[in-house]
N, C-alpha and C positions, 0 to 999 in steps of 0.2 A: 391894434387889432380891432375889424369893425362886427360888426354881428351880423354874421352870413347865417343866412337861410338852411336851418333844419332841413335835411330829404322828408318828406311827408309822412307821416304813416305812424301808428301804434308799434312800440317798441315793449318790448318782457325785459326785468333784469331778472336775473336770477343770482341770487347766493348759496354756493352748496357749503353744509357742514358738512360736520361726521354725521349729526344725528336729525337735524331738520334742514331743511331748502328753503329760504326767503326765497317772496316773489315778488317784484313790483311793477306797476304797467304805467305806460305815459299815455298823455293825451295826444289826439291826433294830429297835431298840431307840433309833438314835440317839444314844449315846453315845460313840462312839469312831468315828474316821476313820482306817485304814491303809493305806497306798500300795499299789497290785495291779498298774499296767504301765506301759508307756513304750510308746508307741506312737511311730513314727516319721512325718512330715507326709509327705504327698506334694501335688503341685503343685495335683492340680483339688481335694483334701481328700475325696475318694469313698471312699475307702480307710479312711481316719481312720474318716470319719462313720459309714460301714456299721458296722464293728467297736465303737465305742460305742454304736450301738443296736443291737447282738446284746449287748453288755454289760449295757446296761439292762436288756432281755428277760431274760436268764439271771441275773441276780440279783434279777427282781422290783424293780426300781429304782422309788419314788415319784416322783422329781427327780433331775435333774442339777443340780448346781453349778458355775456358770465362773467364771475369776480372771478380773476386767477391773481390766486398769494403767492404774492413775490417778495421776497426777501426786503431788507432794508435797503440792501445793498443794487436792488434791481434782480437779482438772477432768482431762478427757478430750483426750488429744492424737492421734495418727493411729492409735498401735499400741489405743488404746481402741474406736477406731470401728473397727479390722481385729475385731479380737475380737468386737465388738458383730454387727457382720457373720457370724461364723462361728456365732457362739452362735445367731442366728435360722436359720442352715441346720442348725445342730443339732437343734434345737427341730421343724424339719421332720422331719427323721429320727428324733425319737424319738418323735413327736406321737401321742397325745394328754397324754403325759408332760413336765410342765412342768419349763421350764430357768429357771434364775437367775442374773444376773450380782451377784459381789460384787467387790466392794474386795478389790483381791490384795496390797497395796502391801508390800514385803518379804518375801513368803513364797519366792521364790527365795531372797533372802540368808541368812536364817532355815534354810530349809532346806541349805545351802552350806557355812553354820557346822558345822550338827551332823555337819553329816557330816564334817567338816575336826576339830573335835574328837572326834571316832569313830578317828580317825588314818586313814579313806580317801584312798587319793593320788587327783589330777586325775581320772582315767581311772575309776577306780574311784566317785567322785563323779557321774562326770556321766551316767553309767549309772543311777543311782536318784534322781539331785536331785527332775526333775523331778515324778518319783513322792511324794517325800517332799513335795513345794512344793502340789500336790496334798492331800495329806491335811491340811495343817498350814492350805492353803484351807479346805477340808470344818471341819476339827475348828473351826474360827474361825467358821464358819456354822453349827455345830449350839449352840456356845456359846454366840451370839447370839441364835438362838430362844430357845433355853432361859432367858436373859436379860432375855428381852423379852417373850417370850408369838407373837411373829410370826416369820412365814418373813424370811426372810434377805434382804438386795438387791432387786433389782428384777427381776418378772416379763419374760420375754420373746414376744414375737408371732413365732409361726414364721413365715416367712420365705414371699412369695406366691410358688407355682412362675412364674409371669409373671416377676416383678421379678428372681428370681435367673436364671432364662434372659438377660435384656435384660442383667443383669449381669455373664452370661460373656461375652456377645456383645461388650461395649464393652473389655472386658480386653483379648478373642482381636484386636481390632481397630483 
């Protein structure tokens, strides 16, 4: 395998929790992916989304990248399909800039370690984890292109404004 050529452009990853959002953005160039924020969730995710597409916007973002948790075993269990979910209301909010879900599987622990050997306590960890979980996403997907000659995961279809309306509706109810 020879080292093909990155598509050009600033790429997002994103990590979604339950309770925070890593973010990390690449250089233009596509070689390097470093953590930039922590965004905190909130319940309808309006909040989140708006602020990652002013992210996108302001760094010229080509793509976003999301971590979708998948199993050991490769397959998709609830917390995949929650993700799968948010990545296509992402996808709407950042549209016509395409999103891609990849394979996260370990980049929290991954990330958890370094920072546990960095000698950061708990507190101090869980402030940047998911930033770092995030970038160590990104850098694992631009490595991949460049591996492979192809984009990363799988494209995503933003999300029909119909479907996510009937969507909140069945949650609210």
């Amino acid at each position: 395998m020879g080292d093909t050529a990155v598509r050009p452009g600033v790429r997002i990853g994103v990590d979604v929790g339950t309770v925070r959002i890593g973010v990390a953005v690449s250089d233009p160039d596509g070689r390097l992916a470093v953590p930039a924020e922590t965004l905190p969730r909130d319940a309808s995710g309006a909040g989140e989304l708006c602020r990652l597409a002013q992210l996108v916007e302001e760094r010229g973002a080509v793509e976003v990248v999301v971590g979708l948790p998948v199993s050991l075993r490769g397959t998709a269990g609830a917390a995949a399909r929650d993700i799968a979910g948010y990545a296509r209301r992402l996808a709407t909010a950042v549209h016509p800039v395409p999103v891609r879900l990849v394979d996260e599987r370990f980049t929290t622990v991954h990330a958890d370690r370094r920072l546990q050997s960095a000698g950061l306590a708990g507190r101090q960890r869980r402030a940047v984890v998911d930033q770092l979980a995030a970038a160590i996403l990104l850098q694992d997907a631009l490595d991949a292109e460049r591996a492979t000659g192809r984009p990363p995961g799988r494209l995503v279809t933003p999300a029909d404004p119909d479907d996510t309306a009937a969507a909140r509706r069945r949650e609210a109810g």
